[in-house]
mmJSON file of the N, C-alpha and C atoms, coordinates in Angstrom:
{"data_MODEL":{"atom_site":{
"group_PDB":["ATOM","ATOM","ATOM","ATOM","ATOM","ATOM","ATOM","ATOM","ATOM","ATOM","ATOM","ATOM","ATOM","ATOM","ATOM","ATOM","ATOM","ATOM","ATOM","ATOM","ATOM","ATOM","ATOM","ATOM","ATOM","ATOM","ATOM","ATOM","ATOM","ATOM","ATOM","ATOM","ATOM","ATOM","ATOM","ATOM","ATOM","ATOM","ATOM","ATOM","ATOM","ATOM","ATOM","ATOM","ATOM","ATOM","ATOM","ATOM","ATOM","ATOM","ATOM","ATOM","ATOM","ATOM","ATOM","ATOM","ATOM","ATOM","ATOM","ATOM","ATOM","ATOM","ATOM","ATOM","ATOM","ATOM","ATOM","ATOM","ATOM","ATOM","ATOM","ATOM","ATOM","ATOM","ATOM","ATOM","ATOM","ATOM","ATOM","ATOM","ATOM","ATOM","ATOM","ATOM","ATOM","ATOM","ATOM","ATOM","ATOM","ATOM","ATOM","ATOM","ATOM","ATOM","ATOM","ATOM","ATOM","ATOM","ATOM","ATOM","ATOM","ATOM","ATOM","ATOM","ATOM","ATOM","ATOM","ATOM","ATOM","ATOM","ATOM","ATOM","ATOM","ATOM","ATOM","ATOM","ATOM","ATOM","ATOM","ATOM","ATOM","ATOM","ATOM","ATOM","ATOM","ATOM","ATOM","ATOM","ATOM","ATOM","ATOM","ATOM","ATOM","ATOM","ATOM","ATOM","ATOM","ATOM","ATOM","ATOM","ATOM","ATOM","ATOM","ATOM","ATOM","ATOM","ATOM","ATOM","ATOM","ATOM","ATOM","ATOM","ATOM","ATOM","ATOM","ATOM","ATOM","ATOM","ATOM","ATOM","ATOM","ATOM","ATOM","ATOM","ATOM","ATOM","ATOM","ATOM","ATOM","ATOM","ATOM","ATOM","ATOM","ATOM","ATOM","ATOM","ATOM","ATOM","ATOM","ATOM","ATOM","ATOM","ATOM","ATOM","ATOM","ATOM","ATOM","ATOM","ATOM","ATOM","ATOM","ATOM","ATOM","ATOM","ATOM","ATOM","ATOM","ATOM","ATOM","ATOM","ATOM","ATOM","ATOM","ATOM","ATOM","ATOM","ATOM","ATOM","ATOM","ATOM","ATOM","ATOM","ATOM","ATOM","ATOM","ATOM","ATOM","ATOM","ATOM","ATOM","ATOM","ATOM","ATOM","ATOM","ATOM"],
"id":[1,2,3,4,5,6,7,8,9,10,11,12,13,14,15,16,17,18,19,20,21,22,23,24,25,26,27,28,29,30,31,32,33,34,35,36,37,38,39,40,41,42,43,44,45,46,47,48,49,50,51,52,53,54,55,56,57,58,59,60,61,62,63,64,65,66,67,68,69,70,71,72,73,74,75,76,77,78,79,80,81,82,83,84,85,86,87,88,89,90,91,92,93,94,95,96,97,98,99,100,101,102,103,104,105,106,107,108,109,110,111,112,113,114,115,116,117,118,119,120,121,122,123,124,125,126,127,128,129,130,131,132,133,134,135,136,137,138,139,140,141,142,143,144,145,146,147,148,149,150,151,152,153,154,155,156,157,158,159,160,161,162,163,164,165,166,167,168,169,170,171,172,173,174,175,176,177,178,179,180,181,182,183,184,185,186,187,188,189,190,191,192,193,194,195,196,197,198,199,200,201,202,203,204,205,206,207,208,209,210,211,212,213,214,215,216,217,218,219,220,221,222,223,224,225],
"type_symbol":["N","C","C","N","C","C","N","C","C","N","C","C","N","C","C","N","C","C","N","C","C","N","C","C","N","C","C","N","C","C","N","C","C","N","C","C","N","C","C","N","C","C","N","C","C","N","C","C","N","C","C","N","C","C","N","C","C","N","C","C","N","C","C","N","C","C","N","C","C","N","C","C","N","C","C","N","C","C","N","C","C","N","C","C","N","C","C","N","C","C","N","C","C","N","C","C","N","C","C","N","C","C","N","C","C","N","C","C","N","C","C","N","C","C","N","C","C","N","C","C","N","C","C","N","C","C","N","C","C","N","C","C","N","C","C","N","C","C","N","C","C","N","C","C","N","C","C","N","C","C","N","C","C","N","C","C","N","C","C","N","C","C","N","C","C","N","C","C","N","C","C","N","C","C","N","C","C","N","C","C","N","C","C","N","C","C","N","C","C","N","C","C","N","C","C","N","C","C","N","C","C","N","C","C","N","C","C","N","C","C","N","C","C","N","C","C","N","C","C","N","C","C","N","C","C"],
"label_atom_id":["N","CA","C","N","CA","C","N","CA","C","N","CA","C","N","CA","C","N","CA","C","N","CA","C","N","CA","C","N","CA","C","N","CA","C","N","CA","C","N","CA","C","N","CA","C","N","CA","C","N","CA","C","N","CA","C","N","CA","C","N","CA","C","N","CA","C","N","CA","C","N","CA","C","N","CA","C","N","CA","C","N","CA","C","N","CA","C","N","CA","C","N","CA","C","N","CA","C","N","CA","C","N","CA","C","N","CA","C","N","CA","C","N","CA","C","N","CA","C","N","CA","C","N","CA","C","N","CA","C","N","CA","C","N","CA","C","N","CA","C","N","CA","C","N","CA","C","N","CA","C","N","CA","C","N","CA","C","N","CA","C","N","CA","C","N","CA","C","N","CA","C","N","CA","C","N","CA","C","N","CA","C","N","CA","C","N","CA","C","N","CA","C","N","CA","C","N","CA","C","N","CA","C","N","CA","C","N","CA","C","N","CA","C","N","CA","C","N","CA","C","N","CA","C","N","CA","C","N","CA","C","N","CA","C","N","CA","C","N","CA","C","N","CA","C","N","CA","C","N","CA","C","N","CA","C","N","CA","C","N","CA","C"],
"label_alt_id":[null,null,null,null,null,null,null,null,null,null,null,null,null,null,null,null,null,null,null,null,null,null,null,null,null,null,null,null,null,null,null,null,null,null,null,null,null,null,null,null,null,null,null,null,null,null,null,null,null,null,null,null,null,null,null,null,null,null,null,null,null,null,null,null,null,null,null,null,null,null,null,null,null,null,null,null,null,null,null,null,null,null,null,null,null,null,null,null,null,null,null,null,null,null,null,null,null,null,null,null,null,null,null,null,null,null,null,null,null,null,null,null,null,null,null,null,null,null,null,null,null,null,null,null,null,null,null,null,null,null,null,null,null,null,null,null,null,null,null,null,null,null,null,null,null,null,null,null,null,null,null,null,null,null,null,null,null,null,null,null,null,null,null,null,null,null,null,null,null,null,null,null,null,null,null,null,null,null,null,null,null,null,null,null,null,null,null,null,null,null,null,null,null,null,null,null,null,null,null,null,null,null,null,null,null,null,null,null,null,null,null,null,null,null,null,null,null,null,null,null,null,null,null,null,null],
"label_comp_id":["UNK","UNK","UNK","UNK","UNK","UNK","UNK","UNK","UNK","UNK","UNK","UNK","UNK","UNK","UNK","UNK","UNK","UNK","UNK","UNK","UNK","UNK","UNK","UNK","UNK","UNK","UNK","UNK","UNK","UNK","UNK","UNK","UNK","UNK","UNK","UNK","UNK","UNK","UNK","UNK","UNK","UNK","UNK","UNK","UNK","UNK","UNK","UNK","UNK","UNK","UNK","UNK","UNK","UNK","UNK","UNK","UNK","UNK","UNK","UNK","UNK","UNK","UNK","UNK","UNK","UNK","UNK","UNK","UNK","UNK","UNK","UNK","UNK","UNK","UNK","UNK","UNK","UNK","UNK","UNK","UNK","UNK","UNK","UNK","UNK","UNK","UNK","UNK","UNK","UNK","UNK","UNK","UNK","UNK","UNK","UNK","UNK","UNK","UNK","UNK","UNK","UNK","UNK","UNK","UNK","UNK","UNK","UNK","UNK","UNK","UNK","UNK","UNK","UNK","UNK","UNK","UNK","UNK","UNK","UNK","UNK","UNK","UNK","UNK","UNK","UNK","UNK","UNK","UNK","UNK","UNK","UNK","UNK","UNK","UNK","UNK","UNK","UNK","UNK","UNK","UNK","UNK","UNK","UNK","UNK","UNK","UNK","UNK","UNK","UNK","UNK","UNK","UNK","UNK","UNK","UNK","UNK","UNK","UNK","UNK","UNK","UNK","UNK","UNK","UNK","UNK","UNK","UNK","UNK","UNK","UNK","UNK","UNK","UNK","UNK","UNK","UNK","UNK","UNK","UNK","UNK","UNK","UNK","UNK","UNK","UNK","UNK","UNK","UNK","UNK","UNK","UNK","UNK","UNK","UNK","UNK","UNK","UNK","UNK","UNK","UNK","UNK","UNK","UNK","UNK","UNK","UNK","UNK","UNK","UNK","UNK","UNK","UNK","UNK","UNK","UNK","UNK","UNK","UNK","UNK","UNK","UNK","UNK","UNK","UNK"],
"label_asym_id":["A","A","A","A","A","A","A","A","A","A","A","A","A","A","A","A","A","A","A","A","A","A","A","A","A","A","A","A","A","A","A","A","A","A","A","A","A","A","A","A","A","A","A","A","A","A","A","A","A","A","A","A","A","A","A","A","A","A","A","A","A","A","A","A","A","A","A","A","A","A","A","A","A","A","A","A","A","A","A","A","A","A","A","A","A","A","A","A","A","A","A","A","A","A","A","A","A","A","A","A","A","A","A","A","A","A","A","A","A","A","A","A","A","A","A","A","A","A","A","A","A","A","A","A","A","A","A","A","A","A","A","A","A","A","A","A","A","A","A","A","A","A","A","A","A","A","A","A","A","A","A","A","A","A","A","A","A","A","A","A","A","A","A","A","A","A","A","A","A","A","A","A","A","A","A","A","A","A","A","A","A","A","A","A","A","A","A","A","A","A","A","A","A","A","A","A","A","A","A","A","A","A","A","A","A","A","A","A","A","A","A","A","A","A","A","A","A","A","A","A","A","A","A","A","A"],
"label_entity_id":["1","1","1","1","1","1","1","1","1","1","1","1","1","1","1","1","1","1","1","1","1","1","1","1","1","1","1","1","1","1","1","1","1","1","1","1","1","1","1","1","1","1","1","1","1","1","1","1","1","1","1","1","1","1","1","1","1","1","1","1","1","1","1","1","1","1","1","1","1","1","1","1","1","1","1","1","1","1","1","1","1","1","1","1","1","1","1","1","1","1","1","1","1","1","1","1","1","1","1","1","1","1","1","1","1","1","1","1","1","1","1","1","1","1","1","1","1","1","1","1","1","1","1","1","1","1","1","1","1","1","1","1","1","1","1","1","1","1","1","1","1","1","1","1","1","1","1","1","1","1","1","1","1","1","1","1","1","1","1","1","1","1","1","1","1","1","1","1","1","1","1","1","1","1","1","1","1","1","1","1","1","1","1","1","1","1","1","1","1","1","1","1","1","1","1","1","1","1","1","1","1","1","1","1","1","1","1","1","1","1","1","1","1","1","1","1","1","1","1","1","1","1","1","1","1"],
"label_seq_id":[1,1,1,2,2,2,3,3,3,4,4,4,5,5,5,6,6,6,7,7,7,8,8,8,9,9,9,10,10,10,11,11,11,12,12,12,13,13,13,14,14,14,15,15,15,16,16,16,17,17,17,18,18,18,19,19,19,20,20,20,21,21,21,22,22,22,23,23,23,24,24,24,25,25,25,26,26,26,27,27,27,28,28,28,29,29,29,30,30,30,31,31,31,32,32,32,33,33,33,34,34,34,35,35,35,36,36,36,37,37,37,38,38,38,39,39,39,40,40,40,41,41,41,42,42,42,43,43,43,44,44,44,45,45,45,46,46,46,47,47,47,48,48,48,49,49,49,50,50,50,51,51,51,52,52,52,53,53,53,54,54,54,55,55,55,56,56,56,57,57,57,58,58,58,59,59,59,60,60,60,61,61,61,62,62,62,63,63,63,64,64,64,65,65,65,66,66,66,67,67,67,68,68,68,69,69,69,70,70,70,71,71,71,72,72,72,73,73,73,74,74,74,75,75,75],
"pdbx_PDB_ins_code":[null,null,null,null,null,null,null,null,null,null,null,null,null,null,null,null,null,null,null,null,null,null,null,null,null,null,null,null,null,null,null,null,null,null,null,null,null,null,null,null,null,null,null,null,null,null,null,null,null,null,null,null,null,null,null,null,null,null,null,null,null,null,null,null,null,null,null,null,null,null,null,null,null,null,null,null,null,null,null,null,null,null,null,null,null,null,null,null,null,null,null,null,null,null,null,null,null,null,null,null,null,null,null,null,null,null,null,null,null,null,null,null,null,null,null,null,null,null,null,null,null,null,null,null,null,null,null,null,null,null,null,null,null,null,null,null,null,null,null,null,null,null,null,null,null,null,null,null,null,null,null,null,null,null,null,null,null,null,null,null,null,null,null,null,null,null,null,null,null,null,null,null,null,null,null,null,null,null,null,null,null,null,null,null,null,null,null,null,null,null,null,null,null,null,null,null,null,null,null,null,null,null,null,null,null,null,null,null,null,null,null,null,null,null,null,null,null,null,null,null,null,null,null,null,null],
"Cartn_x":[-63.926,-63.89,-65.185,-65.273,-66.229,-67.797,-67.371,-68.581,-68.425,-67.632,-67.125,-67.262,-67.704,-67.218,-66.122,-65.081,-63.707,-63.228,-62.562,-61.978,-60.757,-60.071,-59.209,-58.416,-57.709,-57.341,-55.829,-55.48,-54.615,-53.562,-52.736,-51.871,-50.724,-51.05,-50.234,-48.549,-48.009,-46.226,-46.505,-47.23,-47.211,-48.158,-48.149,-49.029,-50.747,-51.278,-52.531,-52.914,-53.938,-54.199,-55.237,-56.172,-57.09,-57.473,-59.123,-59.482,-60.568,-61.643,-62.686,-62.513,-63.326,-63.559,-63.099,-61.886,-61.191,-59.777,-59.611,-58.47,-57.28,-55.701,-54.746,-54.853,-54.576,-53.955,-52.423,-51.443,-50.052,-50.649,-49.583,-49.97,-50.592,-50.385,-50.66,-52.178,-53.291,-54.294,-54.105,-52.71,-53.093,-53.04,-54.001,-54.287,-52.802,-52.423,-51.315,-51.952,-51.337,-51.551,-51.224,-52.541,-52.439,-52.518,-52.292,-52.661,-53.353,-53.648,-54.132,-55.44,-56.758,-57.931,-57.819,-56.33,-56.249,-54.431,-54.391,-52.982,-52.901,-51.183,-50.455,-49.674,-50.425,-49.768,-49.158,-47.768,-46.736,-46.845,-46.997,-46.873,-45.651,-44.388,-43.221,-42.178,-42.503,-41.536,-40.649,-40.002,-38.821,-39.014,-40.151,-40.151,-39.529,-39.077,-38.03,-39.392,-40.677,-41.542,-42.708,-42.652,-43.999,-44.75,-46.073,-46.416,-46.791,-46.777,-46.818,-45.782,-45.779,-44.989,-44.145,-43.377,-42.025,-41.531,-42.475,-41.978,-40.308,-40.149,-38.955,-39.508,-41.158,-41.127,-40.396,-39.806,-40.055,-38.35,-37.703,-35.793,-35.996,-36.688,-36.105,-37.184,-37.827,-38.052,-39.23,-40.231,-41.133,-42.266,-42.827,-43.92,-44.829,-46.278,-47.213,-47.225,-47.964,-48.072,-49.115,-49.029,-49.993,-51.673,-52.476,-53.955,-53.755,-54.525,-55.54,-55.836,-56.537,-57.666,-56.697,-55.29,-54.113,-53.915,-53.278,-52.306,-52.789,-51.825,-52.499,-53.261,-54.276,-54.828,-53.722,-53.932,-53.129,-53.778,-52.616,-53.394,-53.079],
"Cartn_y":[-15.006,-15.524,-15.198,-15.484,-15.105,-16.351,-17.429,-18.184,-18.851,-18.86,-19.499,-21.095,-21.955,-23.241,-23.318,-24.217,-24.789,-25.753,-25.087,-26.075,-26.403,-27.079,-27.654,-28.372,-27.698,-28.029,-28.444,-29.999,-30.224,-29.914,-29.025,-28.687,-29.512,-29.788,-30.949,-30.193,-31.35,-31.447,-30.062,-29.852,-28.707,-28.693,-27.442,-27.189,-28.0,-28.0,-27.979,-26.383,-25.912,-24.801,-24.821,-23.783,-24.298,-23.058,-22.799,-21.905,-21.537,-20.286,-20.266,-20.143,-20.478,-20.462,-22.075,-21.636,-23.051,-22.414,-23.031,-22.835,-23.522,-23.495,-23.998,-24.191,-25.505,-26.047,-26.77,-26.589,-27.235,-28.845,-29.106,-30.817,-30.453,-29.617,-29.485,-28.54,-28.421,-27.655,-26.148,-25.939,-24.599,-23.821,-22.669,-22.149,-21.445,-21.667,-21.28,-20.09,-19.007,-17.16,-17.379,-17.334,-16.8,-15.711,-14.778,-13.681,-13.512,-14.114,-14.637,-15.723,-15.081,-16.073,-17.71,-17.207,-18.527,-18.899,-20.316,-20.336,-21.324,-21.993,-22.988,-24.182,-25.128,-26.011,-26.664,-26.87,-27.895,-29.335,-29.512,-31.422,-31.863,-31.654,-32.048,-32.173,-31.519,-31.789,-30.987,-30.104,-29.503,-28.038,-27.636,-26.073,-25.674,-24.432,-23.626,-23.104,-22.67,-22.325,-23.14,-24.284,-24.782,-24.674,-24.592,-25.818,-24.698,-23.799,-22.95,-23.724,-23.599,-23.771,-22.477,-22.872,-21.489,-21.721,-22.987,-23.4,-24.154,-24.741,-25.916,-26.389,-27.171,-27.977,-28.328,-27.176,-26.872,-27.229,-27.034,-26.904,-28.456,-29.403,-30.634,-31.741,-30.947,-32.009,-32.911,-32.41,-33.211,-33.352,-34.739,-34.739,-35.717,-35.076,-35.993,-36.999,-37.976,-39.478,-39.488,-39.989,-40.728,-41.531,-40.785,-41.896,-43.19,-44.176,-44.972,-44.125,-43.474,-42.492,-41.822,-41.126,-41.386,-42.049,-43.064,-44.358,-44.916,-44.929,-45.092,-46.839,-47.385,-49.077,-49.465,-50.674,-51.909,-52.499,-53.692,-55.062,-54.687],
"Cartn_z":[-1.575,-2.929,-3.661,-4.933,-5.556,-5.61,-5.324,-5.065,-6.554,-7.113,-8.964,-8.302,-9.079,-9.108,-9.016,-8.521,-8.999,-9.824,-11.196,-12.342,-11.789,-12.277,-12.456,-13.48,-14.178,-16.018,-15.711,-16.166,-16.098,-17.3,-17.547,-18.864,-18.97,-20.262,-20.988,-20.509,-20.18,-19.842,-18.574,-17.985,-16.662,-15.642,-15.093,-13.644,-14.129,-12.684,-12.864,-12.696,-13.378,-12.95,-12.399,-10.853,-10.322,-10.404,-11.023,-10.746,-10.069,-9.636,-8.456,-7.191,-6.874,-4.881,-4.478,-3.872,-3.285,-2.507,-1.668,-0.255,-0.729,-0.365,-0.373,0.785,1.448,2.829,2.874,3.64,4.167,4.292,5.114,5.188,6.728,7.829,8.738,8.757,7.675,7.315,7.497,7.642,7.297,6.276,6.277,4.641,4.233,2.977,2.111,1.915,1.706,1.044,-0.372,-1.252,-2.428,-2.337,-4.059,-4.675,-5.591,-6.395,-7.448,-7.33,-8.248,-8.486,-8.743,-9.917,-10.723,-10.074,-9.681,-9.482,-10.528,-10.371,-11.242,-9.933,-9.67,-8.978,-9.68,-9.027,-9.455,-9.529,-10.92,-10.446,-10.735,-11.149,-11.427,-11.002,-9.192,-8.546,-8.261,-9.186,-8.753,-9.102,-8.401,-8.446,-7.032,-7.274,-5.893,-5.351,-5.521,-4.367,-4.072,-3.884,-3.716,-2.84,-2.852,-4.049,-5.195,-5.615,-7.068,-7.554,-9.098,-10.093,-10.471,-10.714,-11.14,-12.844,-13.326,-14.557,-14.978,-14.126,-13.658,-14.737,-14.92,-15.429,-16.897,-17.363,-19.007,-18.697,-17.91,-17.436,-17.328,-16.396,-16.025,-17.076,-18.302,-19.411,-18.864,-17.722,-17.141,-18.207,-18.108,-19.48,-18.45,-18.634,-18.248,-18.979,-18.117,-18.206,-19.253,-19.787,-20.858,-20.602,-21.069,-20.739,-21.699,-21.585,-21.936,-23.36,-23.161,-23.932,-25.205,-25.041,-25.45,-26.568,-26.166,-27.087,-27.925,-28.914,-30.019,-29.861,-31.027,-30.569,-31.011,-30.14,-30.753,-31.53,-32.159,-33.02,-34.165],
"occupancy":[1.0,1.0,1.0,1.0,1.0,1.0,1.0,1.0,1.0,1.0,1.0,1.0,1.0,1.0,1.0,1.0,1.0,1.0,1.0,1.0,1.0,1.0,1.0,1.0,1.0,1.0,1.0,1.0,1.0,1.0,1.0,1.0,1.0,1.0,1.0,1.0,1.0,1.0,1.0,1.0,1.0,1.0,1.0,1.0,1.0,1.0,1.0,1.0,1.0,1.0,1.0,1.0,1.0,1.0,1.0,1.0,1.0,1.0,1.0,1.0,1.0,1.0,1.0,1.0,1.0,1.0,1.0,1.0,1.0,1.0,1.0,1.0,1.0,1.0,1.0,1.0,1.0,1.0,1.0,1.0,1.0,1.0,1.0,1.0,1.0,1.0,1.0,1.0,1.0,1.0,1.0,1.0,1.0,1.0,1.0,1.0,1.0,1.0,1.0,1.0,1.0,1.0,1.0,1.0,1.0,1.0,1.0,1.0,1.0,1.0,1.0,1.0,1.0,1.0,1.0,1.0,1.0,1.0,1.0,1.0,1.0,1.0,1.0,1.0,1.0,1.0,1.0,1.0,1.0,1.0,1.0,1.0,1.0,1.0,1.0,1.0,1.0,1.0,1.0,1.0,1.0,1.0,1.0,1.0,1.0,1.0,1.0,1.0,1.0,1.0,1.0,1.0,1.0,1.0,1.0,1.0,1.0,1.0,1.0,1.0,1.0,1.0,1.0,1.0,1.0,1.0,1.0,1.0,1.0,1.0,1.0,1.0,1.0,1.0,1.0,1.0,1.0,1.0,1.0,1.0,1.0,1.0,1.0,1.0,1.0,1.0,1.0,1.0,1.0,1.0,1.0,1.0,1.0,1.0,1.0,1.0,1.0,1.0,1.0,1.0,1.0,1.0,1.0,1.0,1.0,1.0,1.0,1.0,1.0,1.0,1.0,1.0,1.0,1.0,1.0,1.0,1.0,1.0,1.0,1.0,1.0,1.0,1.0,1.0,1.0],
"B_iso_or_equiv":[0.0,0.0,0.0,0.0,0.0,0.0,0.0,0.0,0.0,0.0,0.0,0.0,0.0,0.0,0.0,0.0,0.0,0.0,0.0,0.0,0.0,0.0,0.0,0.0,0.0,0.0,0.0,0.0,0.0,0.0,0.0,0.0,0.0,0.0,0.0,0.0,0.0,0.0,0.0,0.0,0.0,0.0,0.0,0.0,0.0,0.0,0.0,0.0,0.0,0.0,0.0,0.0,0.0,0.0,0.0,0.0,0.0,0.0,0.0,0.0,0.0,0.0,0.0,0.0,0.0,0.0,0.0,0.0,0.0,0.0,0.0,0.0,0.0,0.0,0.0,0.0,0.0,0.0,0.0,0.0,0.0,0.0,0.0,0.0,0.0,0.0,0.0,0.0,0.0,0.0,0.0,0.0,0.0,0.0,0.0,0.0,0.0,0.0,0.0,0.0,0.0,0.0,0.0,0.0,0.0,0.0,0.0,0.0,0.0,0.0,0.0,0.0,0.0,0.0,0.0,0.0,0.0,0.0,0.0,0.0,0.0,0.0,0.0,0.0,0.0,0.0,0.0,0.0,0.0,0.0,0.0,0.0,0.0,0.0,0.0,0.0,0.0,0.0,0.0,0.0,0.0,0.0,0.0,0.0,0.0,0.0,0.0,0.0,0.0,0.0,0.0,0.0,0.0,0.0,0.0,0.0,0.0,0.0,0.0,0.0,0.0,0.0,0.0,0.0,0.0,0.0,0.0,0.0,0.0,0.0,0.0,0.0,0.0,0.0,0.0,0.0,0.0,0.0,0.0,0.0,0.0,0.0,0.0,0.0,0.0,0.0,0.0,0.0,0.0,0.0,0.0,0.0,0.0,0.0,0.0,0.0,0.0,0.0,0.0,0.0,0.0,0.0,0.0,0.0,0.0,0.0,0.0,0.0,0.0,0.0,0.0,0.0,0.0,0.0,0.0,0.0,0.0,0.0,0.0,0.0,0.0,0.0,0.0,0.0,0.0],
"pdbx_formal_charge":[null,null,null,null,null,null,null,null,null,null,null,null,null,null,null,null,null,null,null,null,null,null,null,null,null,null,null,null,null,null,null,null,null,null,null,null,null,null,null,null,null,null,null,null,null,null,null,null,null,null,null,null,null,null,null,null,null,null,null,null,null,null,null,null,null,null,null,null,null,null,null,null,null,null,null,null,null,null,null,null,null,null,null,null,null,null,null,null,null,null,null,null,null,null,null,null,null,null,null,null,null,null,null,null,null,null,null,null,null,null,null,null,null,null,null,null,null,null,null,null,null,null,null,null,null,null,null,null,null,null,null,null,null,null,null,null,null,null,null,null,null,null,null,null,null,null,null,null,null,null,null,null,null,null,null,null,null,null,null,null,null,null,null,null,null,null,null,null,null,null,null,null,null,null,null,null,null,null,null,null,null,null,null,null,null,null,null,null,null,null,null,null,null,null,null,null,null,null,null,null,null,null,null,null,null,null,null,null,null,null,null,null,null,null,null,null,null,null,null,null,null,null,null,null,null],
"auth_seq_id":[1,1,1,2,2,2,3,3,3,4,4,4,5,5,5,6,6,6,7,7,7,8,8,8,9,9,9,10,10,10,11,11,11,12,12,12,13,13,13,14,14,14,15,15,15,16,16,16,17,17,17,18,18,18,19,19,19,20,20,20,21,21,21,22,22,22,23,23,23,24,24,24,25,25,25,26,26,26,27,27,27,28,28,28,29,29,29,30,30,30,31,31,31,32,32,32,33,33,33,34,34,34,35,35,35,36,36,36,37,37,37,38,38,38,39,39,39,40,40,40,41,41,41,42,42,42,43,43,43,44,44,44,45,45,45,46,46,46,47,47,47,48,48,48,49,49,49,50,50,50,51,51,51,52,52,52,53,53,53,54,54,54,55,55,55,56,56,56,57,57,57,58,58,58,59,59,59,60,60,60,61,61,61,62,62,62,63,63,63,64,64,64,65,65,65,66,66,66,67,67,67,68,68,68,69,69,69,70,70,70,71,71,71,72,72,72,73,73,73,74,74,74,75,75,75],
"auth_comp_id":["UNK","UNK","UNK","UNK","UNK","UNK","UNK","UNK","UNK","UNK","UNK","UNK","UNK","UNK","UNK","UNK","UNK","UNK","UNK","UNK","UNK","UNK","UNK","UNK","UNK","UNK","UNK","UNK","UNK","UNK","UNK","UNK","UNK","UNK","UNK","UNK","UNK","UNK","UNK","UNK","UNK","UNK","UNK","UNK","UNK","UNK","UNK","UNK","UNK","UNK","UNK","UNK","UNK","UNK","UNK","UNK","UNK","UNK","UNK","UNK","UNK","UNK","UNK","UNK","UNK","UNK","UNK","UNK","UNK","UNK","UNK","UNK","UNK","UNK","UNK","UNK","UNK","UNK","UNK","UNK","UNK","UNK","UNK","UNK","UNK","UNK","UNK","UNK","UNK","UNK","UNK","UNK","UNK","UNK","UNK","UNK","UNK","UNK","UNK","UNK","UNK","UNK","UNK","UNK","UNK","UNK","UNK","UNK","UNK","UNK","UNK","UNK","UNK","UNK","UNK","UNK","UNK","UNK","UNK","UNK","UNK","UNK","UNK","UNK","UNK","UNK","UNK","UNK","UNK","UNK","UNK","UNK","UNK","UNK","UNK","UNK","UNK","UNK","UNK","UNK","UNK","UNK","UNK","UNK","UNK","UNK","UNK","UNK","UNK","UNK","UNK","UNK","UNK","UNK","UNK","UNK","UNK","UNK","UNK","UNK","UNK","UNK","UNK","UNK","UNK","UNK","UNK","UNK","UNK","UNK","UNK","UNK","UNK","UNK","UNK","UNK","UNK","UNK","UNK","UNK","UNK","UNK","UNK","UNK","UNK","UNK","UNK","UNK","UNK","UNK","UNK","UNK","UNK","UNK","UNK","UNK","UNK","UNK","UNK","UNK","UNK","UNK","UNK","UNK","UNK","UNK","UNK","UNK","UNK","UNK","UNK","UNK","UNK","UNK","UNK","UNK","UNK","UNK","UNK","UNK","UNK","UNK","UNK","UNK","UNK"],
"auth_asym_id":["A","A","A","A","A","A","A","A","A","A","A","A","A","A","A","A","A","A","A","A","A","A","A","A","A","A","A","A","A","A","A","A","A","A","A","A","A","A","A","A","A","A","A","A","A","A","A","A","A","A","A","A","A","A","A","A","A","A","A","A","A","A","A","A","A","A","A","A","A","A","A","A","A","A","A","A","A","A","A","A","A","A","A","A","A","A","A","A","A","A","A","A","A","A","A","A","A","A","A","A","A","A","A","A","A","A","A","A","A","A","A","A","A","A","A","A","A","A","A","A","A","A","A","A","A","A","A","A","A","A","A","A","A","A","A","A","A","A","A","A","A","A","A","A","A","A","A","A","A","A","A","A","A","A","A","A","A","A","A","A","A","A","A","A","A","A","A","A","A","A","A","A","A","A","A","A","A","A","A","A","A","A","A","A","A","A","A","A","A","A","A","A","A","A","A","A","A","A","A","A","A","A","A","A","A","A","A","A","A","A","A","A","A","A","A","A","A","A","A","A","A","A","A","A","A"],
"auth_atom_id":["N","CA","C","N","CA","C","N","CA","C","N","CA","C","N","CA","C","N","CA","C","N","CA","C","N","CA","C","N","CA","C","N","CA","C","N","CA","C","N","CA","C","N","CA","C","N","CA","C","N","CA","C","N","CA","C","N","CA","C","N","CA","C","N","CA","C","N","CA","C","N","CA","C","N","CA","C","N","CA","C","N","CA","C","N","CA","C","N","CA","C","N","CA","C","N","CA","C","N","CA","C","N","CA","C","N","CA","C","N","CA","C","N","CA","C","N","CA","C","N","CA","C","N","CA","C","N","CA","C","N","CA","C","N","CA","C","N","CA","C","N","CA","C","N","CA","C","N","CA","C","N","CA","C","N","CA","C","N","CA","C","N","CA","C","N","CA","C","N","CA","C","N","CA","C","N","CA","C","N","CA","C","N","CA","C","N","CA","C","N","CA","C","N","CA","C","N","CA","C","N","CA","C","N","CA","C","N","CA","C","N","CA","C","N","CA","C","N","CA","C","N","CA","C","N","CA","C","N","CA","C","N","CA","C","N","CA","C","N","CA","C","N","CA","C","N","CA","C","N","CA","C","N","CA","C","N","CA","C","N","CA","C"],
"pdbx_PDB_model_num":[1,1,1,1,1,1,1,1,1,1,1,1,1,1,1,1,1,1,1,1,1,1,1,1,1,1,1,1,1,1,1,1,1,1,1,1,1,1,1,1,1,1,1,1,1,1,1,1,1,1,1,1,1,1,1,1,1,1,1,1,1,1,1,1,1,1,1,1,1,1,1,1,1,1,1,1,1,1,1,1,1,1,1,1,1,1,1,1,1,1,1,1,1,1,1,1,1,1,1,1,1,1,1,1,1,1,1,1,1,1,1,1,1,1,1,1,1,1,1,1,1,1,1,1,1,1,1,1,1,1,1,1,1,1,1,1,1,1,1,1,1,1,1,1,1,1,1,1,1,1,1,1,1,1,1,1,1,1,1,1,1,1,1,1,1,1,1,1,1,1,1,1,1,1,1,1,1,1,1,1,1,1,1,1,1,1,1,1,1,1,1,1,1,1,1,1,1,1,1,1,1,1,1,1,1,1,1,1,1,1,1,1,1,1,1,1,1,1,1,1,1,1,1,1,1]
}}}
């Protein structure tokens, strides 16, 4: 890898995207095969290759959750 910090940008209604020097591990630690510097992890659940995103999210209408930081005040 290139020795980059690792971001991590969560995109509104989709993947996180992770970018830099950082490993994919299984649940059993072993390393996942990327291709790519920058991937798109799935947070929505119903992608056909995970853990990448295939863009399901945009087919099954998934919308991130809402902050605090968000909503509009009350009162």
């Amino acid at each position: 890898m290139s020795g980059a910090p690792t971001r991590v940008v969560a995109c509104p209604d989709g993947p996180l995207l992770v970018r830099g020097d950082f490993e994919v591990v299984d649940a059993d630690g072993r390393p996942v095969e990327r291709t790519r510097r920058t991937v798109a992890l799935c947070r929505c659940g119903s992608t056909g290759i995970p853990p990448w995103c295939d863009g399901s999210h945009k087919v099954v209408g998934y919308r991130t959750p809402r902050t605090a930081a968000e909503d509009p005040p009350r009162g």
